[in-house]
C-alpha positions, 0 to 999 in steps of 0.5 A: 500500500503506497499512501498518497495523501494522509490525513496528517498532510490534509488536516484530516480531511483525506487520506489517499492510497494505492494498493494492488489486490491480488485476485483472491487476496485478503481483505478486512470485513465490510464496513459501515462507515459513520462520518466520513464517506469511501471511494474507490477508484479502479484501474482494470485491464482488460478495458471492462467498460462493456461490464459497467455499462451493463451492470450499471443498467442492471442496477438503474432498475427499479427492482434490484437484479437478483445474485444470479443475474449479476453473475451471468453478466460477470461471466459473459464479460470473462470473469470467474465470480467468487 
């Protein structure tokens, strides 16, 4: 993890960081955050715009799209869901 930004450069109003997750690799448990908000930025290669635009339609409908249809799209795009 490379800390780009921290809160001690920003009078605690960012902290910024880069870090490479391996396929499979660890992470902490999901959070619920209460004062402060989380974005990820992410770099995928190959382009999956074709994906987002897609899963994105998915999730502008008004009933959420069920477990099984986000996988199938996942799929088609040539990713193995965990």
């Amino acid at each position: 993890m490379f800390f780009k930004a921290t809160a001690a450069d920003t009078q605690g109003r960012l902290s910024l960081m880069e870090r490479t997750l391996p396929p499979g690799g660890r992470m902490p448990p999901a959070p619920r955050h209460v004062g402060n908000d989380e974005a990820y930025f992410v770099l995928h290669a190959p382009g999956l715009d074709g994906y987002f635009a897609d899963l994105e339609t998915l999730w502008a409908s008004p009933d959420p799209p069920d477990r099984d249809t986000e996988l199938a799209l996942m799929e088609r795009y040539g990713m193995d869901p965990a």
